[in-house]
KEKE-640983 format. One record per atom (N, C-alpha, C, CB): x, y, z; residue in one letter. Coordinates in steps of 0.02 Angstrom, whole numbers, padded with zeros to 5 digits, always signed. Each point is the difference from the previous one (the first is absolute). Glycine has a CB too. Layout:
BEGIN
XYZA
...
end
This chain:
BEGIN
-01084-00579+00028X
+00036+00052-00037X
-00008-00011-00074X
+00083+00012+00093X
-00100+00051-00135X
-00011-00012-00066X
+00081-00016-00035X
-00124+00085+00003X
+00110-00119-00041X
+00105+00002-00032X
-00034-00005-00084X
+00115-00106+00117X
-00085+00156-00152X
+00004-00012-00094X
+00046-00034-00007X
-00031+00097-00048X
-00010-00147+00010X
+00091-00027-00035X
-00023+00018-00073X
+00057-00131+00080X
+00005+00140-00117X
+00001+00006-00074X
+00021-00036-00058X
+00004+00077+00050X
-00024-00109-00062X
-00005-00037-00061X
+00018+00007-00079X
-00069-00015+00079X
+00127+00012-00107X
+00008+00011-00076X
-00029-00068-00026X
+00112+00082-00001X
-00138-00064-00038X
-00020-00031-00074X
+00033-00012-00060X
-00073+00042+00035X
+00090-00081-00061X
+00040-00020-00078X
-00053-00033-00063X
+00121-00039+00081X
-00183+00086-00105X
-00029-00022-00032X
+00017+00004-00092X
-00069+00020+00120X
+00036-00066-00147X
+00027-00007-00069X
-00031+00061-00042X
+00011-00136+00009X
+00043+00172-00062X
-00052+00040-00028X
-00078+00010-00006X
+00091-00015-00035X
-00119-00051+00022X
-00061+00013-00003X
-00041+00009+00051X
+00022-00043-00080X
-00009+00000+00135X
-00031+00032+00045X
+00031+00072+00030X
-00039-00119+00016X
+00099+00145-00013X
+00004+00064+00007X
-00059+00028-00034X
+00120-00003+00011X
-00138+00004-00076X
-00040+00054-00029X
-00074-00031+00005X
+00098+00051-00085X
-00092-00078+00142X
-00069-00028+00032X
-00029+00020+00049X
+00030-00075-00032X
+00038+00085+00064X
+00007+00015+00070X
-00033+00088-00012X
+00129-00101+00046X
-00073+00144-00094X
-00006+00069-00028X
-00067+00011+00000X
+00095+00001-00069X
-00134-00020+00043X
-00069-00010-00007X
-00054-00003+00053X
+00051-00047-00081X
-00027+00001+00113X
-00037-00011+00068X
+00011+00081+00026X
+00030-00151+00034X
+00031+00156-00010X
+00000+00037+00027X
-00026+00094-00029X
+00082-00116+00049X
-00091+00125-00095X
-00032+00061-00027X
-00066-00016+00014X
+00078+00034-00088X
-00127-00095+00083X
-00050-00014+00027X
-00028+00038+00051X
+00034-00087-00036X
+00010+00068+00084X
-00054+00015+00068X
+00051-00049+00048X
-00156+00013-00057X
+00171+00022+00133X
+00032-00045+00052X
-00047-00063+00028X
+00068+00111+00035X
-00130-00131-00050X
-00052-00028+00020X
+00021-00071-00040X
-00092+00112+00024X
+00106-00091-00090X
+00039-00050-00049X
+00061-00031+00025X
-00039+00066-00087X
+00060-00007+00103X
+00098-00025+00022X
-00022-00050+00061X
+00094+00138-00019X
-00125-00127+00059X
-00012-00034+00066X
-00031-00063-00036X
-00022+00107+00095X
+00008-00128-00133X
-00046-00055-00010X
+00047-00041-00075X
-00143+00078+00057X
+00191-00056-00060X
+00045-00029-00048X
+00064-00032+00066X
-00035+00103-00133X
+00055-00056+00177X
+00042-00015+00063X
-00042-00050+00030X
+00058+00113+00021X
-00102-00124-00003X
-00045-00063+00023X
+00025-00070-00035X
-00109+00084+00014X
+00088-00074-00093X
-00010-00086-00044X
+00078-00019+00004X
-00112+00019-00111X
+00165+00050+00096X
+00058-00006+00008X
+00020-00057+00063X
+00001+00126-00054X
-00001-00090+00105X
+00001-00043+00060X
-00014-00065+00012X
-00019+00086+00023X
-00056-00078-00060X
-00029-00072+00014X
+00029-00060-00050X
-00113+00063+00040X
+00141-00049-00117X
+00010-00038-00028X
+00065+00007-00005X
-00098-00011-00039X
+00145+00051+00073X
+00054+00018-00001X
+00053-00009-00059X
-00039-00013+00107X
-00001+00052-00161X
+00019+00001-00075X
+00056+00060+00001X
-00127-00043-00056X
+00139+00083+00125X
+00088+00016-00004X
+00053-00010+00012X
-00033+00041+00000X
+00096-00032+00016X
+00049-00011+00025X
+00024+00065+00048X
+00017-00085-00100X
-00009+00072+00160X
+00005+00030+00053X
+00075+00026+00004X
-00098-00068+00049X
+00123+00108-00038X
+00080+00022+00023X
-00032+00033+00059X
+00087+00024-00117X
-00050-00045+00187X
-00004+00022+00081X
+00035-00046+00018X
-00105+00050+00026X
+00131-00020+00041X
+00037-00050+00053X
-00033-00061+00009X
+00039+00090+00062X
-00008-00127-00020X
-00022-00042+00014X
-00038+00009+00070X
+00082-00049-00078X
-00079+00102+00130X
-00022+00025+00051X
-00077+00014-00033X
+00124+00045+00061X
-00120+00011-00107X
-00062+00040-00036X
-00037-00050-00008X
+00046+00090-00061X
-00037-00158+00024X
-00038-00056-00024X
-00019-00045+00054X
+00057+00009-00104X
-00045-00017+00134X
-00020-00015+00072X
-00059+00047+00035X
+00126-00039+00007X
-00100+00108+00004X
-00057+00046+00022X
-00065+00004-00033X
+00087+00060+00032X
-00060-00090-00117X
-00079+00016-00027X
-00043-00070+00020X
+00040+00086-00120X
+00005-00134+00108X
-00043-00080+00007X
-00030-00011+00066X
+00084-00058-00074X
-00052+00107+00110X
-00039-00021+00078X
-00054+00060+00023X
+00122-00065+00050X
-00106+00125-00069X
-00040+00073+00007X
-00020+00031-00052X
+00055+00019+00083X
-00072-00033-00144X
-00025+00051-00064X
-00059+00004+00033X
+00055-00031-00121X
-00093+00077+00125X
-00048+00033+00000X
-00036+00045-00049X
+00048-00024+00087X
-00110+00010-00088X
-00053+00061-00059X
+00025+00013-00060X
-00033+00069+00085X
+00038-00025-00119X
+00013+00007-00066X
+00087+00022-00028X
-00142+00032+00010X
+00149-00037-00071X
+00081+00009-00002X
-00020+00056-00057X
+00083-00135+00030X
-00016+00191-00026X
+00004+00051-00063X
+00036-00006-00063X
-00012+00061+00083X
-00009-00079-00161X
+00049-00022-00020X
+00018+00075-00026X
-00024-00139-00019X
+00085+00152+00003X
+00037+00051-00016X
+00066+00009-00053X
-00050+00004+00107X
+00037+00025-00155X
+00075+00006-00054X
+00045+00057+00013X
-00065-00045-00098X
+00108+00034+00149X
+00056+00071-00015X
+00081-00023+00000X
-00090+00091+00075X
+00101-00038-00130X
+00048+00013-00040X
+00023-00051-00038X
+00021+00075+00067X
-00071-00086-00114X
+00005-00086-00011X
-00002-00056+00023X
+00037+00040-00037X
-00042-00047+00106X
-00030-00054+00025X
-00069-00034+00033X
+00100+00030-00006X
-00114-00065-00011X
-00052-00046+00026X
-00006-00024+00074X
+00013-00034-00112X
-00065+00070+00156X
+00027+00002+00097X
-00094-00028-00005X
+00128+00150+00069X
-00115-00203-00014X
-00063-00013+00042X
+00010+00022+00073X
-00028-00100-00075X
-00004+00155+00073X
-00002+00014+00082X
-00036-00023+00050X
+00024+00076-00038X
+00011-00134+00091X
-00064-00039+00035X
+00026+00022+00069X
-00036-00119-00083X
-00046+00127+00131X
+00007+00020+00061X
-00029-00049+00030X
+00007+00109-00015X
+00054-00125+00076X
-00019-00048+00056X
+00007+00015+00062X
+00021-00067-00065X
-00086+00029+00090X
-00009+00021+00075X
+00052-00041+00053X
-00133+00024-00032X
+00178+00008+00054X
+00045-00068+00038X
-00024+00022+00066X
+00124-00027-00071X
-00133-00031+00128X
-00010+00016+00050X
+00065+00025+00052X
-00100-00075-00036X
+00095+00136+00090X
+00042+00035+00037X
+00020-00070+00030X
-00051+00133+00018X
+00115-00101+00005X
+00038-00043+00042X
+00036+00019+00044X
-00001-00052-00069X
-00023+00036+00130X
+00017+00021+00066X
+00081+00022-00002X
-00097-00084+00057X
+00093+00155-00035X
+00070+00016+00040X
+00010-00026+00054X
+00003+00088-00038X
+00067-00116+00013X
+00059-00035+00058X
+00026+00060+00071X
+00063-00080-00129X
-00039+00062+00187X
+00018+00055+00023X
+00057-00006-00018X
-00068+00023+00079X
+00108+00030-00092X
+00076+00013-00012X
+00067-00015+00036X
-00065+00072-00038X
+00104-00103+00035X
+00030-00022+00034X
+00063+00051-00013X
-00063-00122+00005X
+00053+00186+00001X
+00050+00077-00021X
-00029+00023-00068X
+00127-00038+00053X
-00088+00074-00081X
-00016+00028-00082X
+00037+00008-00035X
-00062+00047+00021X
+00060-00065-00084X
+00051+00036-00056X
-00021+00061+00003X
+00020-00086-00080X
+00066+00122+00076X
-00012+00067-00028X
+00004+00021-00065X
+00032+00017+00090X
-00072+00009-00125X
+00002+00027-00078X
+00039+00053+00006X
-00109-00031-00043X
+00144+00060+00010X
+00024+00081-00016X
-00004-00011-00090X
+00105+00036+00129X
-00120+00030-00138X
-00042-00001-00104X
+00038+00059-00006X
-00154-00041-00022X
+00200+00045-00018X
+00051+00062-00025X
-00006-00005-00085X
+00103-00010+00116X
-00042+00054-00124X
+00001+00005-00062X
+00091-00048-00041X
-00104+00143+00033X
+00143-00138+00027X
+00058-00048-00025X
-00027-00060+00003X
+00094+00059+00037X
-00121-00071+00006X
-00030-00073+00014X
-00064-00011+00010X
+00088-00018+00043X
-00141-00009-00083X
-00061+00021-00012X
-00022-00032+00092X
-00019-00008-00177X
+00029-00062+00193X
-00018+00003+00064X
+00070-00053+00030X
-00158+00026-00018X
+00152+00000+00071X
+00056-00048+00062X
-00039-00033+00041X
+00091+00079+00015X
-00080-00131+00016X
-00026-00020+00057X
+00062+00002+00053X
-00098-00072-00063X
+00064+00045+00121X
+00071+00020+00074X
+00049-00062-00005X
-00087+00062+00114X
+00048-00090-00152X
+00051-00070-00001X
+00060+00024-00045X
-00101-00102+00007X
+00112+00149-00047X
+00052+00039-00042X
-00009-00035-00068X
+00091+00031+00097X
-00158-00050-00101X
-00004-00005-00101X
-00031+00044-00037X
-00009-00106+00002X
+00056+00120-00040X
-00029+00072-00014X
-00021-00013-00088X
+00091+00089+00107X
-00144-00076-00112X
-00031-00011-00118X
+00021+00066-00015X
-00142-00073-00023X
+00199+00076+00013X
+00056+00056-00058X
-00045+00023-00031X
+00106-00054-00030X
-00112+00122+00017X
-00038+00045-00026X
+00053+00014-00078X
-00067+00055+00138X
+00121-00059-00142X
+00056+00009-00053X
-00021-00010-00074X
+00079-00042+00088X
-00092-00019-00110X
-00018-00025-00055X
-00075+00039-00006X
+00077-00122+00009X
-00129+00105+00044X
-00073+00039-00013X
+00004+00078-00015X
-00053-00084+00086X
+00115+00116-00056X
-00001+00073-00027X
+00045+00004-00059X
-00021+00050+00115X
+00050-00100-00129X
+00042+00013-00085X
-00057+00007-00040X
+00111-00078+00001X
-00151+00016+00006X
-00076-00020-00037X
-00031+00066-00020X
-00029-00108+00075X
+00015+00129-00006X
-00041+00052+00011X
+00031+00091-00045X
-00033-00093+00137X
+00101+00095-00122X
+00029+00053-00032X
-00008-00005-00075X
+00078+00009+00093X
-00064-00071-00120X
-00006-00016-00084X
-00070+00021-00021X
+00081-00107-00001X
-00150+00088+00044X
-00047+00014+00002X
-00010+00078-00026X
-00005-00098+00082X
+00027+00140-00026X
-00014+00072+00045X
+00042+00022-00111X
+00033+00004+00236X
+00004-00006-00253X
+00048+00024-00054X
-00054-00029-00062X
+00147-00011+00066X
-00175-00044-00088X
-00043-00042-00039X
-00049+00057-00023X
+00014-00124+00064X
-00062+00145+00010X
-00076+00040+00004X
+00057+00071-00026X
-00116-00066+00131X
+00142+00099-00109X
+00033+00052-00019X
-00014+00017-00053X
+00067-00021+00055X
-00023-00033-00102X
+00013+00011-00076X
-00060-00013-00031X
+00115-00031-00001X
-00154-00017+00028X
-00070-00007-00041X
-00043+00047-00007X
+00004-00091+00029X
-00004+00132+00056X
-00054+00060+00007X
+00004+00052-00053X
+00004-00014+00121X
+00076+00028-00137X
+00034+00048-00057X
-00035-00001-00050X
+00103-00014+00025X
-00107-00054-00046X
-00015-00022-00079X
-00080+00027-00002X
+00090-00125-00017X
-00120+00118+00048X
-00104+00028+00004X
-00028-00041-00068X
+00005+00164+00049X
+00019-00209-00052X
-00016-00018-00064X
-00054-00105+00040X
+00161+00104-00106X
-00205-00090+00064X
-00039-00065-00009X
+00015-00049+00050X
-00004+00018-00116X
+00082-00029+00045X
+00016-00081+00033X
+00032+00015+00046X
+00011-00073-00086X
+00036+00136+00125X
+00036-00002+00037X
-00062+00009+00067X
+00122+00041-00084X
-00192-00016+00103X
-00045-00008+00026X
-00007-00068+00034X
-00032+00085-00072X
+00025-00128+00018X
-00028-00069-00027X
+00054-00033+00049X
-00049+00012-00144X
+00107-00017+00130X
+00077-00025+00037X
-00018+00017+00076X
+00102+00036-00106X
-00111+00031+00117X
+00014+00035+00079X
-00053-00028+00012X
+00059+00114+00010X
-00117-00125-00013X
-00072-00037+00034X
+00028-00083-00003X
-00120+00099-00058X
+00151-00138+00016X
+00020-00042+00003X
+00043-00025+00046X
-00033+00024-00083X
+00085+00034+00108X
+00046-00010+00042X
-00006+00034+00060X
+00059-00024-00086X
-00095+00058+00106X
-00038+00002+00079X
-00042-00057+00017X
-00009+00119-00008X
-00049-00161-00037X
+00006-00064+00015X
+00037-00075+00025X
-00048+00074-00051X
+00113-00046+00012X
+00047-00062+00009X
+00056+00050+00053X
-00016-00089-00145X
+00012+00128+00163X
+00028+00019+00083X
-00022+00002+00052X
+00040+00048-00038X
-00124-00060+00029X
-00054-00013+00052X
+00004-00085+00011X
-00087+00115-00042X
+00114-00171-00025X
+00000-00051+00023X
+00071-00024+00050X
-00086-00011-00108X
+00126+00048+00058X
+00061-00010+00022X
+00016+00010+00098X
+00023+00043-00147X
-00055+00018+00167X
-00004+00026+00078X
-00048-00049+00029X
+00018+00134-00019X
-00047-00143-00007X
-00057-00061+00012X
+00029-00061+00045X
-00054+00027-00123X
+00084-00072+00079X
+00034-00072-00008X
+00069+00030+00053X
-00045-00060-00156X
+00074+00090+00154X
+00049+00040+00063X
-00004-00002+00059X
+00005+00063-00057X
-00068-00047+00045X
-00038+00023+00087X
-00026-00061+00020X
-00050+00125-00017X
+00002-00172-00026X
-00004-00065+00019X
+00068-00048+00024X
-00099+00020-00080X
+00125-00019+00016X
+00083-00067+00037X
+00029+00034+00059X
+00063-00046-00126X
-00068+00112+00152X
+00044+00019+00065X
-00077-00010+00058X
+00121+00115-00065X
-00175-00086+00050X
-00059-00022+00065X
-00006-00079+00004X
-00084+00111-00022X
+00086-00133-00020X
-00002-00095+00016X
+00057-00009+00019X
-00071-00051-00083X
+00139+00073+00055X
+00077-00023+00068X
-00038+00027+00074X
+00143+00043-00090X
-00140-00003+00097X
-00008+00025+00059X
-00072-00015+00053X
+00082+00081-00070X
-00138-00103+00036X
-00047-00030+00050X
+00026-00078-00002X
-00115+00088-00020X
+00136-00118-00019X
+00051-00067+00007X
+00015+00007+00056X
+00050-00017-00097X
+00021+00052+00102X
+00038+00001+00056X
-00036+00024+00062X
+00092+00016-00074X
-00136+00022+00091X
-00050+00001+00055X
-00008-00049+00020X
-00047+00069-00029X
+00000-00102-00027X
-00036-00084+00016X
+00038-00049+00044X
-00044+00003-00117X
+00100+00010+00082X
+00063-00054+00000X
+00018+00000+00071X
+00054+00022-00121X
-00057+00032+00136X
+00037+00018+00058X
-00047+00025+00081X
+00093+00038-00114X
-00166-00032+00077X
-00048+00000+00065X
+00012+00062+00008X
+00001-00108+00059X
+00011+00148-00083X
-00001+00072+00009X
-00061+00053-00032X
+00127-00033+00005X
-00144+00095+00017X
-00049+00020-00051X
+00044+00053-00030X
-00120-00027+00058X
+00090+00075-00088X
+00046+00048-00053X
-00011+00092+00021X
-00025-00111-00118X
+00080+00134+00105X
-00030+00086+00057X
+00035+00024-00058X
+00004+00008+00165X
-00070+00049-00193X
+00026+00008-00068X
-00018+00095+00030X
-00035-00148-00116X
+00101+00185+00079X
-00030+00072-00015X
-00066+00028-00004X
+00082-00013-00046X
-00111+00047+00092X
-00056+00051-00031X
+00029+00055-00045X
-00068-00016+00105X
+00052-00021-00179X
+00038+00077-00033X
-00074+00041-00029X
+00145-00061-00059X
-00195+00070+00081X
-00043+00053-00006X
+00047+00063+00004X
-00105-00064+00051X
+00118+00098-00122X
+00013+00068-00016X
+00067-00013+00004X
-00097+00073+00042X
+00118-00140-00044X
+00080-00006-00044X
+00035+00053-00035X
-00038-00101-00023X
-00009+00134-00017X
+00029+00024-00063X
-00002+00079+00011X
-00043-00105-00080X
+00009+00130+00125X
+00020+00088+00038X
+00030-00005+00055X
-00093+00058-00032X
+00104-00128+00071X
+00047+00003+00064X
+00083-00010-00016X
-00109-00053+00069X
+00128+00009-00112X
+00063+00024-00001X
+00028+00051-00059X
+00009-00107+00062X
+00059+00102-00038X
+00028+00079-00034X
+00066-00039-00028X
-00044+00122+00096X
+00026-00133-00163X
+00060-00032-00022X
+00017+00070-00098X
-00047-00189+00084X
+00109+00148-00106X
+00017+00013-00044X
-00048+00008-00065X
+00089-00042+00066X
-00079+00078-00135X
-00037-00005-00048X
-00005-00070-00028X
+00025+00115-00016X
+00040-00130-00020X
-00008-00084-00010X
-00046-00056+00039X
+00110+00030-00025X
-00072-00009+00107X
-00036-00064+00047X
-00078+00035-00004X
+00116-00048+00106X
-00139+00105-00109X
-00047+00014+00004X
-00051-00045-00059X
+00059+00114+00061X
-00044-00110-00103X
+00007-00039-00076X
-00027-00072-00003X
+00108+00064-00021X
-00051-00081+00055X
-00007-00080+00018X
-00051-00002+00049X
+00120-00036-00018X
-00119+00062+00069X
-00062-00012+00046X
-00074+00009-00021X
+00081+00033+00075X
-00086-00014-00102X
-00082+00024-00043X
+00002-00050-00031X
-00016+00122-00025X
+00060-00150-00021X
-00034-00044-00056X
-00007-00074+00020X
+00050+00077-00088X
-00011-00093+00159X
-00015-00074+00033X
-00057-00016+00049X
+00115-00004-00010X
-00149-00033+00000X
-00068-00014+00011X
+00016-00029+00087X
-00053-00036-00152X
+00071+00051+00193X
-00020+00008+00068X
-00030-00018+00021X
+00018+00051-00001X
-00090-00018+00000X
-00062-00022+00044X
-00028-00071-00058X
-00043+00152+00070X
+00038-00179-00131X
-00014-00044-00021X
+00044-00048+00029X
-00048+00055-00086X
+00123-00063+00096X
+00072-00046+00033X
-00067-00024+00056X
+00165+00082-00013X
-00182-00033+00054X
-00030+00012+00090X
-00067-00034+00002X
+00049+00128+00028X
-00085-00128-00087X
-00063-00040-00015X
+00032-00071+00005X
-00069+00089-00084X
+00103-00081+00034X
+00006-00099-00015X
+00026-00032+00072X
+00053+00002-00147X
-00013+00033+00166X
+00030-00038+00071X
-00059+00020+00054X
+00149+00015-00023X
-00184+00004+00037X
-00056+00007+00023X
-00059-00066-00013X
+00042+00130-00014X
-00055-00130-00045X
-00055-00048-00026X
+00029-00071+00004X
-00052+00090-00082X
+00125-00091+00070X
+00000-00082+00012X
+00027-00020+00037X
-00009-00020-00077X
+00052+00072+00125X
-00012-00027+00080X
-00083-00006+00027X
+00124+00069+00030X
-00179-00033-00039X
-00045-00035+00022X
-00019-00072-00025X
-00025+00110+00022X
+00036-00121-00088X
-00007-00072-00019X
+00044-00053+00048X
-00020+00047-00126X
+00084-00016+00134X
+00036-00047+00034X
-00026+00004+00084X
+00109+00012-00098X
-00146+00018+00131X
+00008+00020+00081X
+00035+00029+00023X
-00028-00065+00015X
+00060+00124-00049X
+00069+00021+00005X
-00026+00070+00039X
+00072-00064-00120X
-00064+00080+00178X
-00014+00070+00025X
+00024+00049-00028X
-00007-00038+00084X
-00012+00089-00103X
+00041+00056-00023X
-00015+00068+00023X
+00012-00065-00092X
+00049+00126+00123X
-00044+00045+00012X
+00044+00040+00003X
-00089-00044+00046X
+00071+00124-00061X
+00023+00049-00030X
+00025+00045+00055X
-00072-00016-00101X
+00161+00051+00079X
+00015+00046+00060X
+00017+00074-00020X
+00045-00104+00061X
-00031+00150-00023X
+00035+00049-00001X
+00040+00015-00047X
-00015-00013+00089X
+00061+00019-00157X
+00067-00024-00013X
+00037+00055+00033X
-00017-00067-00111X
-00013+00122+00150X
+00050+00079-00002X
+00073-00018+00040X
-00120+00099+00015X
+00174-00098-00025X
+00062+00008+00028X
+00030-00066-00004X
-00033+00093+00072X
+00000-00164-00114X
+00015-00050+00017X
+00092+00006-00045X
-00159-00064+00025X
+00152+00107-00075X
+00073-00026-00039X
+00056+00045+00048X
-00052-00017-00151X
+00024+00050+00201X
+00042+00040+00048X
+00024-00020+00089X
-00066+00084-00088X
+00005-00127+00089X
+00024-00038+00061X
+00039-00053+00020X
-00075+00038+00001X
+00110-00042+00013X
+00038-00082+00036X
-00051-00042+00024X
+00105+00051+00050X
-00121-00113-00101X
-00026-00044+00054X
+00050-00034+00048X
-00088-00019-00079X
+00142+00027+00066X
-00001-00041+00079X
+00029+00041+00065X
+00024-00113-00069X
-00006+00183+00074X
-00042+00031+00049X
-00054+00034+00000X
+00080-00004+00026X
-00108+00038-00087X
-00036+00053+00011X
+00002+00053-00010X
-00010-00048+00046X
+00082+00092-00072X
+00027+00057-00010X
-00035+00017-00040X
+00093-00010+00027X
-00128+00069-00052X
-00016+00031-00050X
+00036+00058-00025X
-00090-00045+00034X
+00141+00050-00091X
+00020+00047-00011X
+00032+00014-00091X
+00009-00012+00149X
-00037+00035-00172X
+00032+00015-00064X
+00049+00002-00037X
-00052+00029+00029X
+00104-00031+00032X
+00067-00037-00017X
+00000-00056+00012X
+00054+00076+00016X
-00093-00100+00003X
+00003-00081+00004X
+00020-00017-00096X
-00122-00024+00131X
+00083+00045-00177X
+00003-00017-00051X
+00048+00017-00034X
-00088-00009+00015X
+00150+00006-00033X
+00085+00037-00004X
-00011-00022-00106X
+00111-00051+00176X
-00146+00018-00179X
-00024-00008-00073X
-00066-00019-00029X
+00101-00024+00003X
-00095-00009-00049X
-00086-00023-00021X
+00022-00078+00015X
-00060+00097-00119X
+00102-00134+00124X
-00004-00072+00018X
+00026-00007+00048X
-00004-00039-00087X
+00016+00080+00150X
+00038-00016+00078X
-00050+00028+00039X
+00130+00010-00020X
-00153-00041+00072X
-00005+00034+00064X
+00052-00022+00057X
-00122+00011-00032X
+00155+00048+00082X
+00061-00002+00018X
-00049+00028+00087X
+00118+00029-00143X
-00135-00062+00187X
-00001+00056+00045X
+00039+00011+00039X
-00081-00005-00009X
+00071+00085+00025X
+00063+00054+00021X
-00045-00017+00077X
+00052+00126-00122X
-00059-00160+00156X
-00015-00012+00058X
+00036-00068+00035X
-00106+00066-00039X
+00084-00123+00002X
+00008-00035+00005X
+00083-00043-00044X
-00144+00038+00041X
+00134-00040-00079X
+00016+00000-00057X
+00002-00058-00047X
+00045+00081+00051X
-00102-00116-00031X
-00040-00066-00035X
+00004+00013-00081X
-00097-00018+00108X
+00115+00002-00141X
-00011+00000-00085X
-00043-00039-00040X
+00099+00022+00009X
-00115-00008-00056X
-00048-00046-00044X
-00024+00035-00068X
-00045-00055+00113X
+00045+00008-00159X
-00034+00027-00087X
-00068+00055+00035X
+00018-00154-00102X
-00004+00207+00073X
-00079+00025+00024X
-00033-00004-00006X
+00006+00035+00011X
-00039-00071-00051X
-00062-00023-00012X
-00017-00071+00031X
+00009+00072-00101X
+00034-00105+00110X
-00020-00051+00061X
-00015+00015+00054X
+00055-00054-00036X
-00017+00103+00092X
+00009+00048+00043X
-00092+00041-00013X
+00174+00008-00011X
-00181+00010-00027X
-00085+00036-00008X
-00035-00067+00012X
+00008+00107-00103X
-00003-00167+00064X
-00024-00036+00000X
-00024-00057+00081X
+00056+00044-00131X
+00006-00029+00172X
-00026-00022+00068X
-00009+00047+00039X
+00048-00090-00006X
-00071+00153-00011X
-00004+00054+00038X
-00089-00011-00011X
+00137+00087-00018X
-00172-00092-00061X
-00037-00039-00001X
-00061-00032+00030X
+00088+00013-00032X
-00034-00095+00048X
-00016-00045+00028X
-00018-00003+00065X
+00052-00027-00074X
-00016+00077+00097X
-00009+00002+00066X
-00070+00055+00024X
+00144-00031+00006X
-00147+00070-00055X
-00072+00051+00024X
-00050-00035-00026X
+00041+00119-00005X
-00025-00175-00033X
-00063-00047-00028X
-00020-00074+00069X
+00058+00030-00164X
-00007-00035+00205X
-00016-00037+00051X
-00022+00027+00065X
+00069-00061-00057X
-00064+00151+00064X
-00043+00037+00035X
-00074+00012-00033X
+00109+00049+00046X
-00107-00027-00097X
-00062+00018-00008X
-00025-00089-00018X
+00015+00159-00045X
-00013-00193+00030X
-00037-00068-00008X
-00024+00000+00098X
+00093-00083-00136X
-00035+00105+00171X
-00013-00002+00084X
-00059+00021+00008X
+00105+00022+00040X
-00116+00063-00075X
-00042+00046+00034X
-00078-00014-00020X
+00102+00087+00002X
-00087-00115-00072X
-00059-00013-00014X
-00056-00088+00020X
+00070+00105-00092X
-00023-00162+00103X
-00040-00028+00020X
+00041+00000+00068X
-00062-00058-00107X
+00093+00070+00157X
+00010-00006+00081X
-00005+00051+00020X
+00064-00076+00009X
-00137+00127-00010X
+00007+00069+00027X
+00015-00006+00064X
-00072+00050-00070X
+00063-00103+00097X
-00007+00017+00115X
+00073-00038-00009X
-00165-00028+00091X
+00211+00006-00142X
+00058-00026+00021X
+00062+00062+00040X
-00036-00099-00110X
+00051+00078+00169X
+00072+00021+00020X
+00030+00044-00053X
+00018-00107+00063X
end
């Protein structure tokens, strides 16, 4: 599996306007300045300690060096070798909303609260800037769709690494939403409508994807239709099941649970059929 890791740089003025140089050159240059770099390792590296590991054991072929928004990035690609999927010993269930960016069935849920204050201060910021049509207010709004692209970024990473963790941890694989066409299938409010567009979703669905395969972590995609409406623990499907946005109550049964946990082993459980259907087709 290919993996980027990314690399900042902290070079001294002068080589910044060395670096500047190189790089108006020609990328043939940049690649061959990222080389002596390496080899004489005349920078100072900022990455995990995971990342630094991936490069010392898997860097591969050439690295990109790159300046944005003032910073100094070596982009290096390494080849890590696949690693066998485990069989699953059940599944986490994901559910990805907008109160709570994701739940699992185990009932931990990464509060969406603080990420949509963030996000509203944001949504009001571009507003007033767009008004202004002026240069620097341009200059600002290109500045700060960058730093909300990092910000959703680093989000989506610390909640996909909790959660293929706890897979690992637990010998389980992960049964995540098919939200292909998320964004014309449900029928929500203007606001929530709002919020749902501007949170990166299918990037969250990549990362927990890509490093459960690093880890052996099975993962595989279900249905979500009726899950925030059914009872998992009989089965009821009904629209009153949901008596708010944080209860499911069923009027059948009358099992209770946060609803989004409740989606979340509704889930889990079509993720341990279809994991069935697809590798035990002649099973019972």
């Amino acid at each position: 599996m290919k993996f980027v890791v990314q690399v900042r740089l902290f070079p001294t003025p002068a080589q910044e306007a060395a670096l500047a140089d190189t790089l108006r050159l020609c990328n043939e240059a940049a690649n061959l300045v990222s080389r002596i770099a390496w080899e004489t390792k005349t920078f100072r590296n900022c990455c995990s300690d995971e990342q630094a590991a991936a490069l010392a054991a898997y860097r591969k072929s050439e690295s990109d060096l790159v300046r944005r928004d003032g910073m100094w990035l070596l982009i290096a690609t390494c080849d890590i070798p696949d690693t066998d999927v485990t069989e699953p010993d059940g599944f986490l269930g994901v559910d990805l909303g907008i109160a709570n960016i994701a739940t699992t069935d185990d009932g931990k849920r990464h509060s969406g609260k603080h990420l949509n204050a963030v996000r509203h201060r944001n949504r009001e910021l571009r507003r007033r800037l767009q008004a202004k049509q002026t240069k620097s207010a341009k200059r600002l709004l290109k500045a700060r769709r960058r730093k909300e692209a990092r910000f959703a970024r680093d989000v989506n990473h610390v909640i996909s690494k909790d959660i293929v963790t706890e897979a690992a941890r637990t010998g389980r694989g992960i049964a995540l939403e098919d939200l292909q066409g998320i964004r014309d299938r449900v029928r929500l409010r203007k606001p929530q409508r709002v919020t749902l567009h501007s949170w990166a979703f299918h990037e969250l669905g990549q990362f927990v994807a890509y490093k459960a395969r690093r880890a052996g972590v099975a993962v595989v995609y279900v249905d979500p239709a009726y899950t925030s409406q059914g009872c998992s623990a009989c089965g009821h499907v009904d629209k009153r099941n949901r008596p708010n946005q944080e209860t499911c109550a069923c009027t059948s049964c009358g099992f209770a649970e946060h609803a989004d946990v409740n989606a979340a082993r509704n889930i889990a459980s079509r993720g341990v059929a279809g994991w069935a259907a697809v590798n035990q087709p002649n099973a019972a």
